[in-house]
mmCIF file of the N, C-alpha and C atoms, coordinates in Angstrom:
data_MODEL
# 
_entry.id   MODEL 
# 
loop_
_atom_site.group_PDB 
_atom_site.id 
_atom_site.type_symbol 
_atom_site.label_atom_id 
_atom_site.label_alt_id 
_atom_site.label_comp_id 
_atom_site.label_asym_id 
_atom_site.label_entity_id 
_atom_site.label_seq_id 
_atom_site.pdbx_PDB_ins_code 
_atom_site.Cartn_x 
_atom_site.Cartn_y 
_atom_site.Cartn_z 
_atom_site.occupancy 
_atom_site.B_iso_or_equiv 
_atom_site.pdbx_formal_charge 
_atom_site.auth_seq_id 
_atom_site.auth_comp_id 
_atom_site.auth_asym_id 
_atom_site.auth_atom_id 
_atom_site.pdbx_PDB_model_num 
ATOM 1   N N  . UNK A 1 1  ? 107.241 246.786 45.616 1.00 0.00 ? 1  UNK A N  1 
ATOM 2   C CA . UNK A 1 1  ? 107.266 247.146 44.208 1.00 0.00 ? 1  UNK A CA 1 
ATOM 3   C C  . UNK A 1 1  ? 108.144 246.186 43.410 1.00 0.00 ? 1  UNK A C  1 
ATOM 4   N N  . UNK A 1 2  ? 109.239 245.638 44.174 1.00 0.00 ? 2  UNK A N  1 
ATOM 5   C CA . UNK A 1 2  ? 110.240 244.701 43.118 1.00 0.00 ? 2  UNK A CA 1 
ATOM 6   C C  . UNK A 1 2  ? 109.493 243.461 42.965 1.00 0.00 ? 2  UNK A C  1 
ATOM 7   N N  . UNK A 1 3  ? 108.681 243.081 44.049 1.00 0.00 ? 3  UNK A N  1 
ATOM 8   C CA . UNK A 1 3  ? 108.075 241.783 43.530 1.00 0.00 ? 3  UNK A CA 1 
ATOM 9   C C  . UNK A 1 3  ? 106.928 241.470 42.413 1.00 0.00 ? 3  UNK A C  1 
ATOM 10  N N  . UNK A 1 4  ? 106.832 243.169 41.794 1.00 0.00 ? 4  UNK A N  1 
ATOM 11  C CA . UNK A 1 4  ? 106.106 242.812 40.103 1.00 0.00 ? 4  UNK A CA 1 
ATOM 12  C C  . UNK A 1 4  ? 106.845 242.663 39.324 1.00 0.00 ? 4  UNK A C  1 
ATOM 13  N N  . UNK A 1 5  ? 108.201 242.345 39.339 1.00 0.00 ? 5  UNK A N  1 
ATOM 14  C CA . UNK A 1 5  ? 109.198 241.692 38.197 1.00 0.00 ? 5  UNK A CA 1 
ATOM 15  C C  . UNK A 1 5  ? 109.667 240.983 38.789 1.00 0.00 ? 5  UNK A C  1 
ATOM 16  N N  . UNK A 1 6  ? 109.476 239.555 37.961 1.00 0.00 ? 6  UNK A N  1 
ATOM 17  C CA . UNK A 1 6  ? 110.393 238.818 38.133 1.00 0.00 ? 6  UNK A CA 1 
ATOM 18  C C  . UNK A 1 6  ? 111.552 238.855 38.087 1.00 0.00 ? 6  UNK A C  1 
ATOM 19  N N  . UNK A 1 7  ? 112.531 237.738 39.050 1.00 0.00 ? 7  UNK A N  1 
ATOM 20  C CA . UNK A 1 7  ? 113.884 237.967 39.175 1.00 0.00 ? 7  UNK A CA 1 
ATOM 21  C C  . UNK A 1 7  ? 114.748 238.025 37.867 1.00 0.00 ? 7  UNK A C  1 
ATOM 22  N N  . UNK A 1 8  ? 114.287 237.109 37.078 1.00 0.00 ? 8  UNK A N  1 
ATOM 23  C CA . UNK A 1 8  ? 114.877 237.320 35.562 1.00 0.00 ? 8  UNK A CA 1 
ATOM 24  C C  . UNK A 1 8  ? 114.867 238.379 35.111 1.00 0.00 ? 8  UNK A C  1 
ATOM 25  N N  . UNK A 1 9  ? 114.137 239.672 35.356 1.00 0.00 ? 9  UNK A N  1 
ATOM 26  C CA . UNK A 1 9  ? 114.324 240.703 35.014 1.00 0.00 ? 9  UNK A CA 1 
ATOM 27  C C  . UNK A 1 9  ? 115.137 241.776 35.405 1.00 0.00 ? 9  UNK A C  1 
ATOM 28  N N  . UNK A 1 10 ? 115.304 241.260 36.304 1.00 0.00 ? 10 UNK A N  1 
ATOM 29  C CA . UNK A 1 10 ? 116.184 242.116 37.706 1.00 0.00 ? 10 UNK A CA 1 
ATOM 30  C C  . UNK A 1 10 ? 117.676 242.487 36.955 1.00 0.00 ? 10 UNK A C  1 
ATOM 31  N N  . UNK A 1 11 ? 118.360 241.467 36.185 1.00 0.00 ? 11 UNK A N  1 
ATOM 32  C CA . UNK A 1 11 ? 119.706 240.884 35.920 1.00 0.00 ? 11 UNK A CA 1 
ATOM 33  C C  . UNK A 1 11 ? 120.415 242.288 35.162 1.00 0.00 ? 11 UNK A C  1 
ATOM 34  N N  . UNK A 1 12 ? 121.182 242.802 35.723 1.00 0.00 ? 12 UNK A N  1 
ATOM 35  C CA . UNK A 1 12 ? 122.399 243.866 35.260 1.00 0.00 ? 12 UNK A CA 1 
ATOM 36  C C  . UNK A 1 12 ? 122.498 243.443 34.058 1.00 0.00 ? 12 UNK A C  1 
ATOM 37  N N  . UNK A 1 13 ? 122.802 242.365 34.174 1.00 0.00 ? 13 UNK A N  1 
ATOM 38  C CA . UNK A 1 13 ? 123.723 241.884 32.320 1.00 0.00 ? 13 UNK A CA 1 
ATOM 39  C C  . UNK A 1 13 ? 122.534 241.614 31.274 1.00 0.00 ? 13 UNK A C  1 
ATOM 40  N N  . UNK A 1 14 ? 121.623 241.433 31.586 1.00 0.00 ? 14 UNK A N  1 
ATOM 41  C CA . UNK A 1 14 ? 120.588 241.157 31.166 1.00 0.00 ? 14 UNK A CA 1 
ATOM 42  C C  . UNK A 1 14 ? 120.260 242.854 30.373 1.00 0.00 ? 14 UNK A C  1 
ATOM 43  N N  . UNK A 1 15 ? 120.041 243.821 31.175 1.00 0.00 ? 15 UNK A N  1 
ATOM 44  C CA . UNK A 1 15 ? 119.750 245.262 30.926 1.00 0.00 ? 15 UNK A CA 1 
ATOM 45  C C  . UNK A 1 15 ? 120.817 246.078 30.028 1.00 0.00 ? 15 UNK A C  1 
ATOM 46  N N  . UNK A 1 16 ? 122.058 245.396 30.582 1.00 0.00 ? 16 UNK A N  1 
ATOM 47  C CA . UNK A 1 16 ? 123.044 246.019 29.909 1.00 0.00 ? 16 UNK A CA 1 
ATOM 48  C C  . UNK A 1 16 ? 123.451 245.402 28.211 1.00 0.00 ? 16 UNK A C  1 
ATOM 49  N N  . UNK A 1 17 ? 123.157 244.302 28.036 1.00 0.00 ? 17 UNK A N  1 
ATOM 50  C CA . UNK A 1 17 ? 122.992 243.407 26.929 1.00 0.00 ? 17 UNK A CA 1 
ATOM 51  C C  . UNK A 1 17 ? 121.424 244.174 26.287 1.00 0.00 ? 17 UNK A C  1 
ATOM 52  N N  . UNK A 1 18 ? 120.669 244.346 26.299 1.00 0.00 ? 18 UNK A N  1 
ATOM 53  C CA . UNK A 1 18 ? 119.613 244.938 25.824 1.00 0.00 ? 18 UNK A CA 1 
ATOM 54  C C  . UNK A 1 18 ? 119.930 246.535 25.526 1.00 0.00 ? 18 UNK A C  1 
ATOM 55  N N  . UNK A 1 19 ? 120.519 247.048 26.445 1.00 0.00 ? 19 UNK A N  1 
ATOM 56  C CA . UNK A 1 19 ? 120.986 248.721 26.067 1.00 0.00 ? 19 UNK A CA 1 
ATOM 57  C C  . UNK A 1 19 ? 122.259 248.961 25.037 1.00 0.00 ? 19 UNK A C  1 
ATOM 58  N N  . UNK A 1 20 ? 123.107 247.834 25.218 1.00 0.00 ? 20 UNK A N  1 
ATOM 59  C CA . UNK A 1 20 ? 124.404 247.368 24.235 1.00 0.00 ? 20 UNK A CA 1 
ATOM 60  C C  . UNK A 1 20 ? 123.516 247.816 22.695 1.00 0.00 ? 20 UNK A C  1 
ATOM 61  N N  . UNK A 1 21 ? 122.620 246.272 22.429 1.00 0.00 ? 21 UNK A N  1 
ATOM 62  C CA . UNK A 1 21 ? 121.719 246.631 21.489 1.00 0.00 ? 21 UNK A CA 1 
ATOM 63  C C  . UNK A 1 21 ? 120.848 247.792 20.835 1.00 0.00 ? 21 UNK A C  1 
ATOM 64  N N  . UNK A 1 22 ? 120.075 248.510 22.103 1.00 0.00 ? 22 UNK A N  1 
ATOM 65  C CA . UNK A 1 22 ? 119.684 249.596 21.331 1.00 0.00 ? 22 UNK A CA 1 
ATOM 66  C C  . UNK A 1 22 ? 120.550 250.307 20.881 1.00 0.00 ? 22 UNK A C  1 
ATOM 67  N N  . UNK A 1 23 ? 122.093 250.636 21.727 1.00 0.00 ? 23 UNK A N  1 
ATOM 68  C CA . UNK A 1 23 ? 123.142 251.419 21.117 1.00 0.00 ? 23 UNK A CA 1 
ATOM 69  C C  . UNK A 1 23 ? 123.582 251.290 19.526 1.00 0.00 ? 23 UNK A C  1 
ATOM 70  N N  . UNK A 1 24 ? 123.688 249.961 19.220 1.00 0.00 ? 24 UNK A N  1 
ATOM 71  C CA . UNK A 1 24 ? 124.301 249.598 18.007 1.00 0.00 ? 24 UNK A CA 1 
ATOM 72  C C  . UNK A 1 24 ? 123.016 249.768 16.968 1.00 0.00 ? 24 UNK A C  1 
ATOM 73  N N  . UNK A 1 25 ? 121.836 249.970 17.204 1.00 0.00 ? 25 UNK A N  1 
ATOM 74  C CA . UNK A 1 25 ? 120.841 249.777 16.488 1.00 0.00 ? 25 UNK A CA 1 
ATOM 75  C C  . UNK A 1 25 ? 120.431 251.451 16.089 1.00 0.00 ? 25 UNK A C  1 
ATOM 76  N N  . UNK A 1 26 ? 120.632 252.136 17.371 1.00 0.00 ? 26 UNK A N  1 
ATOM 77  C CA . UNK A 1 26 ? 120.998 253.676 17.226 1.00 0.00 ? 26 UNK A CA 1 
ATOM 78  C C  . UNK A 1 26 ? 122.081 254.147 16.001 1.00 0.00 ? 26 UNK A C  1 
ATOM 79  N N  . UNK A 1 27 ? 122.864 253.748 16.692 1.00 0.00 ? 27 UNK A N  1 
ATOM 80  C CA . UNK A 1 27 ? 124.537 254.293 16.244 1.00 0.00 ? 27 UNK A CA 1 
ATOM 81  C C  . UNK A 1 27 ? 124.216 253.620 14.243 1.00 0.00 ? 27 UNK A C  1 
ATOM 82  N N  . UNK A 1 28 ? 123.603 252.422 14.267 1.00 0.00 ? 28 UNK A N  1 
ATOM 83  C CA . UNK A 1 28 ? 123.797 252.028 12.917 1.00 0.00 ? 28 UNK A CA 1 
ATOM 84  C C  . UNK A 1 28 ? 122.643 252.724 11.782 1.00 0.00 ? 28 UNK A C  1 
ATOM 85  N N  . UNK A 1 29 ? 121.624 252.125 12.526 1.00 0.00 ? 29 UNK A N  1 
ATOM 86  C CA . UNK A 1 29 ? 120.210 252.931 11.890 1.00 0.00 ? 29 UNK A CA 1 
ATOM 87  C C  . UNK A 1 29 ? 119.886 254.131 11.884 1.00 0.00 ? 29 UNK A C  1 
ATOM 88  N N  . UNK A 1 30 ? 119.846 254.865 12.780 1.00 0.00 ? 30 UNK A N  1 
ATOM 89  C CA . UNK A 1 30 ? 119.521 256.225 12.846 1.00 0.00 ? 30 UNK A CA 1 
ATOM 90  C C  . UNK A 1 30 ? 120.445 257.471 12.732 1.00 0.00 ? 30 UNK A C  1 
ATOM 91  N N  . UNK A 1 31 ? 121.445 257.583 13.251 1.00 0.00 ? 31 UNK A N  1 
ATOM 92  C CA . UNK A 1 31 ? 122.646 258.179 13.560 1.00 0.00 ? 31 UNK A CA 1 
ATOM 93  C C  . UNK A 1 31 ? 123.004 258.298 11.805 1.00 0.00 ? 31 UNK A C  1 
ATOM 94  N N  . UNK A 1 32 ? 122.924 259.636 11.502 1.00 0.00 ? 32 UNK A N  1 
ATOM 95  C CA . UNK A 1 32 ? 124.093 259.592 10.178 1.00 0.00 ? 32 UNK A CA 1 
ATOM 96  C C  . UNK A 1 32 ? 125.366 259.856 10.180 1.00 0.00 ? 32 UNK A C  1 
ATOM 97  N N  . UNK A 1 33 ? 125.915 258.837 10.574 1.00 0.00 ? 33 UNK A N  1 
ATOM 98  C CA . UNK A 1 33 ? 127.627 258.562 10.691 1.00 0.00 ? 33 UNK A CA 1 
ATOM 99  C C  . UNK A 1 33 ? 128.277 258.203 9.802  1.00 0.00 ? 33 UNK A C  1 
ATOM 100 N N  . UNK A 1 34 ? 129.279 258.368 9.101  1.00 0.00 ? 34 UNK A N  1 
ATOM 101 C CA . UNK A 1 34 ? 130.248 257.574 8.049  1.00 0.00 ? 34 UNK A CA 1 
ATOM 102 C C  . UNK A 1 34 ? 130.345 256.400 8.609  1.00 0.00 ? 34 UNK A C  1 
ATOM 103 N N  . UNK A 1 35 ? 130.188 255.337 7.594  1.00 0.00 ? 35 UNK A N  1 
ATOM 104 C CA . UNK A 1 35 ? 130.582 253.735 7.594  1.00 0.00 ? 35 UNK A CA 1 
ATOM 105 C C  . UNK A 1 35 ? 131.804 253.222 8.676  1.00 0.00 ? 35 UNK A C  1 
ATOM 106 N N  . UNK A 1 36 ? 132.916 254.290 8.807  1.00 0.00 ? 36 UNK A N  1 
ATOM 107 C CA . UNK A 1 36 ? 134.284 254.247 9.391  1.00 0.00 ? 36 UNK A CA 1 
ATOM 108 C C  . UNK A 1 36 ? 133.967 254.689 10.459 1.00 0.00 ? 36 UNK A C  1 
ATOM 109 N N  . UNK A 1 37 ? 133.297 255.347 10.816 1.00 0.00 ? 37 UNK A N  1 
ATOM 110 C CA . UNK A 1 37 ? 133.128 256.316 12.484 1.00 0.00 ? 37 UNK A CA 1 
ATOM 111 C C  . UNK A 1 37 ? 131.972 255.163 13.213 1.00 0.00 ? 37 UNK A C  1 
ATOM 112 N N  . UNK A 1 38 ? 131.357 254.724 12.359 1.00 0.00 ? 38 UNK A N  1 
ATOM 113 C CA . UNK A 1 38 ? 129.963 253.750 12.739 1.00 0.00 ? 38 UNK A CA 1 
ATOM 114 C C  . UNK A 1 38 ? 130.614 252.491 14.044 1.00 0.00 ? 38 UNK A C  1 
ATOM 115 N N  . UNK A 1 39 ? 131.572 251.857 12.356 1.00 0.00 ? 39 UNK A N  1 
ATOM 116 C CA . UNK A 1 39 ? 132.507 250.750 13.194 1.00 0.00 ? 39 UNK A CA 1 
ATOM 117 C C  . UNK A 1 39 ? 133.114 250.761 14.202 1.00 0.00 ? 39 UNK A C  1 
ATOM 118 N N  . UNK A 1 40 ? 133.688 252.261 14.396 1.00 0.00 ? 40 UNK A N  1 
ATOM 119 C CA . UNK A 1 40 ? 134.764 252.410 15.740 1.00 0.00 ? 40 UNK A CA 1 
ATOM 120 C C  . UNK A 1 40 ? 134.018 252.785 16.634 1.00 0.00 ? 40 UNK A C  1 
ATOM 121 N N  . UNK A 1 41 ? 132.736 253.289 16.856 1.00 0.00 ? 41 UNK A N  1 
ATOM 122 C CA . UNK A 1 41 ? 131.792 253.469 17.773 1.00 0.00 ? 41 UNK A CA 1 
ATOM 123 C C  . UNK A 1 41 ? 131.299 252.052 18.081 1.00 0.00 ? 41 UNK A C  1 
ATOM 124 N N  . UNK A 1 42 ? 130.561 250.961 17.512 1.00 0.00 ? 42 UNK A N  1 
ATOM 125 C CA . UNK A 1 42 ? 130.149 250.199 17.670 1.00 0.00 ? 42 UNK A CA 1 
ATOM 126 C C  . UNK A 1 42 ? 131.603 248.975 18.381 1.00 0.00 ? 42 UNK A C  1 
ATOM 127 N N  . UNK A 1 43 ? 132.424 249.463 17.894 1.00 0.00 ? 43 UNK A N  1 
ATOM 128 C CA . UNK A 1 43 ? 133.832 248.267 18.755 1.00 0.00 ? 43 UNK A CA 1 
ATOM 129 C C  . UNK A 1 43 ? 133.631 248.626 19.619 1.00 0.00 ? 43 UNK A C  1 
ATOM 130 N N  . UNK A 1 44 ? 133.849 250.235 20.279 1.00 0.00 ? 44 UNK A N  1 
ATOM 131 C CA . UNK A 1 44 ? 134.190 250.422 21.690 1.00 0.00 ? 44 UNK A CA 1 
ATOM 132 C C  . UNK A 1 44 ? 132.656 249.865 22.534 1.00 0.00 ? 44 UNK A C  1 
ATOM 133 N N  . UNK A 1 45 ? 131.209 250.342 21.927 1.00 0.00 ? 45 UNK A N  1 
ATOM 134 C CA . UNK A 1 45 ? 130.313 249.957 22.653 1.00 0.00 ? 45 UNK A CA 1 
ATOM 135 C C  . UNK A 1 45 ? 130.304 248.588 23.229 1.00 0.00 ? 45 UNK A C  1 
ATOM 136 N N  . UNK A 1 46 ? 130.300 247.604 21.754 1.00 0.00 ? 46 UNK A N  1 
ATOM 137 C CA . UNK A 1 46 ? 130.234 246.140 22.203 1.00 0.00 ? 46 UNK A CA 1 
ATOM 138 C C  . UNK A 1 46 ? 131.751 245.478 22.815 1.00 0.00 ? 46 UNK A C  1 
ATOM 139 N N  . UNK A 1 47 ? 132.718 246.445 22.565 1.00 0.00 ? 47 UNK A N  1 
ATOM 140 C CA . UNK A 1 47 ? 133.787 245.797 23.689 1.00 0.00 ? 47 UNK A CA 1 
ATOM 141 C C  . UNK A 1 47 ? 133.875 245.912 25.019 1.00 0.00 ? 47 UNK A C  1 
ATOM 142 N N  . UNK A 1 48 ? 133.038 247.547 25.322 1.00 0.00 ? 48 UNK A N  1 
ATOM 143 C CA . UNK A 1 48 ? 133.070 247.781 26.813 1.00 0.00 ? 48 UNK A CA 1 
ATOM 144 C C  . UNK A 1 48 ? 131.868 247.099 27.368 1.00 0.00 ? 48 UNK A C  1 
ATOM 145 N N  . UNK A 1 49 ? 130.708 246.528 26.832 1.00 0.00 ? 49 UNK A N  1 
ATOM 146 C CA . UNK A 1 49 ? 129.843 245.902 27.113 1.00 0.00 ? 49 UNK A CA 1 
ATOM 147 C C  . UNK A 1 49 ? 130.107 244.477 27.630 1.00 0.00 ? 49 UNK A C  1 
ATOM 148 N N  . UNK A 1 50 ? 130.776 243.889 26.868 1.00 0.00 ? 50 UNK A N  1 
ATOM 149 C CA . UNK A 1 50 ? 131.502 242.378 27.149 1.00 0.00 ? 50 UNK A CA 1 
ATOM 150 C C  . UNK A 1 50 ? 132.479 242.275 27.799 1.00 0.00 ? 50 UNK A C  1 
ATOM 151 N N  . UNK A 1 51 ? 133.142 243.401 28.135 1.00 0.00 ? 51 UNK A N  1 
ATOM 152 C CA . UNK A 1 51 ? 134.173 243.305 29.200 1.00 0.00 ? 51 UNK A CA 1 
ATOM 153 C C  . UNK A 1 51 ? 133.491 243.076 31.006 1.00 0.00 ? 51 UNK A C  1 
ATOM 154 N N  . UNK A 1 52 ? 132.109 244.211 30.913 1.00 0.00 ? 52 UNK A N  1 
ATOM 155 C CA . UNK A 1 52 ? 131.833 244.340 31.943 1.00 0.00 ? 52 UNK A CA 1 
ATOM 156 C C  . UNK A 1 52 ? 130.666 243.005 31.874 1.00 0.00 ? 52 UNK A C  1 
ATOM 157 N N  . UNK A 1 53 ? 130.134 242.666 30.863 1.00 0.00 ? 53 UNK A N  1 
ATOM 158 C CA . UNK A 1 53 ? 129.714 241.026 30.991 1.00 0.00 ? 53 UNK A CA 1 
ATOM 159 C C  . UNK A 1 53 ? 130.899 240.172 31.604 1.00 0.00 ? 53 UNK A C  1 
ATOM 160 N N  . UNK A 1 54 ? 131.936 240.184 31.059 1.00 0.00 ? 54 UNK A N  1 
ATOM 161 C CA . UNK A 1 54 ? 132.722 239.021 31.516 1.00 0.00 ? 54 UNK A CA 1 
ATOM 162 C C  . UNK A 1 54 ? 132.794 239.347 33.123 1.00 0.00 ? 54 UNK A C  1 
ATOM 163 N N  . UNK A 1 55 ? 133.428 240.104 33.416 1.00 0.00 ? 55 UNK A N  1 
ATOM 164 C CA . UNK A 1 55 ? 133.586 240.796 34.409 1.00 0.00 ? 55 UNK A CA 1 
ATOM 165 C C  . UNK A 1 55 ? 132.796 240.436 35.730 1.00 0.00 ? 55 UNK A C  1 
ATOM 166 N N  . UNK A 1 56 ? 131.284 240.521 35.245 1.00 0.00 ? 56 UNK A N  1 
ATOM 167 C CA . UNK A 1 56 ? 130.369 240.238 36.384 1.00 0.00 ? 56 UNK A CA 1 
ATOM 168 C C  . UNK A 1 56 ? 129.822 238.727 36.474 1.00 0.00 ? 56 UNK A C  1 
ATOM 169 N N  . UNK A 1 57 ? 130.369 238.026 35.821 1.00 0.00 ? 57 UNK A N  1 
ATOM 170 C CA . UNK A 1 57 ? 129.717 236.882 35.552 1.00 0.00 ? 57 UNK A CA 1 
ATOM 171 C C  . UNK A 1 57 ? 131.125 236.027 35.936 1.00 0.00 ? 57 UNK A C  1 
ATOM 172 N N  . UNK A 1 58 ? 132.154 236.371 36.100 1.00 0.00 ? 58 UNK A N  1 
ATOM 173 C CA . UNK A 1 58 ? 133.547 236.376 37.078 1.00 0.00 ? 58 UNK A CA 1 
ATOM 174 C C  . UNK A 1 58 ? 133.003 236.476 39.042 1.00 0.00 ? 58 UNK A C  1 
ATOM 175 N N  . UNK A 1 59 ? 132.608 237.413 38.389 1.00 0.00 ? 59 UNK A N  1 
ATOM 176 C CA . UNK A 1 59 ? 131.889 237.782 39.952 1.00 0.00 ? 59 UNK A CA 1 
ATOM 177 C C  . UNK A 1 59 ? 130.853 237.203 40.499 1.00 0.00 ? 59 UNK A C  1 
ATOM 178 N N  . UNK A 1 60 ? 130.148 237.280 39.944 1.00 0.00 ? 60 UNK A N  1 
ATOM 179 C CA . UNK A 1 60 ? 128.659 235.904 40.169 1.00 0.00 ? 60 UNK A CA 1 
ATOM 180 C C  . UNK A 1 60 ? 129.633 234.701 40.522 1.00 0.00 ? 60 UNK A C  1 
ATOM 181 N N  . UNK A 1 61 ? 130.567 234.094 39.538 1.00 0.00 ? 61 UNK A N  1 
ATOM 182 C CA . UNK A 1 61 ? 130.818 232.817 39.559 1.00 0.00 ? 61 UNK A CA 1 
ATOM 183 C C  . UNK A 1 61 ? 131.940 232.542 41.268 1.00 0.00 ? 61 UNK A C  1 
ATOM 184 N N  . UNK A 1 62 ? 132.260 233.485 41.325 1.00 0.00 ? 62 UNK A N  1 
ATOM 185 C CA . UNK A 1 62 ? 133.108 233.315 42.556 1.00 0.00 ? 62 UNK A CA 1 
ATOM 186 C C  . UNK A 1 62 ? 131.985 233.594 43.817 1.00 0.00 ? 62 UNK A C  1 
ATOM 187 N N  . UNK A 1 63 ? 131.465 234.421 43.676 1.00 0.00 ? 63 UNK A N  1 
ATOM 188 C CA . UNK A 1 63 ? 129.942 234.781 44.773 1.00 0.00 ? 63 UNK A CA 1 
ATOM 189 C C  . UNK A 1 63 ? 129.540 233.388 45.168 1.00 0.00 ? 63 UNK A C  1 
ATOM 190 N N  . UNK A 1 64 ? 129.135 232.687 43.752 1.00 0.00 ? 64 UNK A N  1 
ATOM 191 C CA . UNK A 1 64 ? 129.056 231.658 44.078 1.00 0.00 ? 64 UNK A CA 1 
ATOM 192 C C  . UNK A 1 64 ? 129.042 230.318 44.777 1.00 0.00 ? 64 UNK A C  1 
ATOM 193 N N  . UNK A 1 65 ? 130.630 230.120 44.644 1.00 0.00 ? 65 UNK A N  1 
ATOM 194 C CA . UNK A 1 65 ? 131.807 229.511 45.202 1.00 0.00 ? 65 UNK A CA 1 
ATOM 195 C C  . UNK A 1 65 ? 131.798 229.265 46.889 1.00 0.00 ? 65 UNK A C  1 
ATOM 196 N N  . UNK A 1 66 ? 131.768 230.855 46.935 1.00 0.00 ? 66 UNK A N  1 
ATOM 197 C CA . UNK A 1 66 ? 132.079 231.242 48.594 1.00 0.00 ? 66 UNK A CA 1 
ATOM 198 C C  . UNK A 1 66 ? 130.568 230.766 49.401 1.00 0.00 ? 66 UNK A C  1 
ATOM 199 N N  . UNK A 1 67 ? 129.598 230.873 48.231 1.00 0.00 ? 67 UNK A N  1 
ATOM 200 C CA . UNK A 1 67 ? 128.139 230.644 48.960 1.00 0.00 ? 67 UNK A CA 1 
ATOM 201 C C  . UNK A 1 67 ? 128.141 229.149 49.325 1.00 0.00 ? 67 UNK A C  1 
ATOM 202 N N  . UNK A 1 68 ? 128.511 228.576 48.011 1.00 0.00 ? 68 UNK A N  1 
ATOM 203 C CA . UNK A 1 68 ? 127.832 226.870 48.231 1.00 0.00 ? 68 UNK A CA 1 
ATOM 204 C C  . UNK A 1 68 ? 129.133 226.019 48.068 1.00 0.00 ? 68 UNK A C  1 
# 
């Protein structure tokens, strides 16, 4: 079954960068939130998002390392 997606699709950060997005697109567009509650929702989303980007792409890069 995994070999009807390609590996490019496979990618954590890839999924999680796309769900980041629908969040902020939620939280901004649809969601009737005050302007002030919007922002502090959308920091924590896209900060905890890029943390765990950096994070794994730390990890890839050392995976790496040890491989080649």
């Amino acid at each position: 079954m995994l070999k009807l997606i390609p590996d490019r699709l496979r990618s954590r950060k890839l999924w999680i960068s796309v769900a980041t997005s629908c969040l902020v697109v939620l939280v901004v567009a649809v969601f009737d939130i005050p302007e002030e509650q919007a922002t502090t929702i959308v920091s924590g989303i896209c900060g905890t998002a890029a943390a765990y980007l950096l994070a794994q792409g730390y990890t890839d890069g050392q995976s790496a390392k040890l491989k080649g």
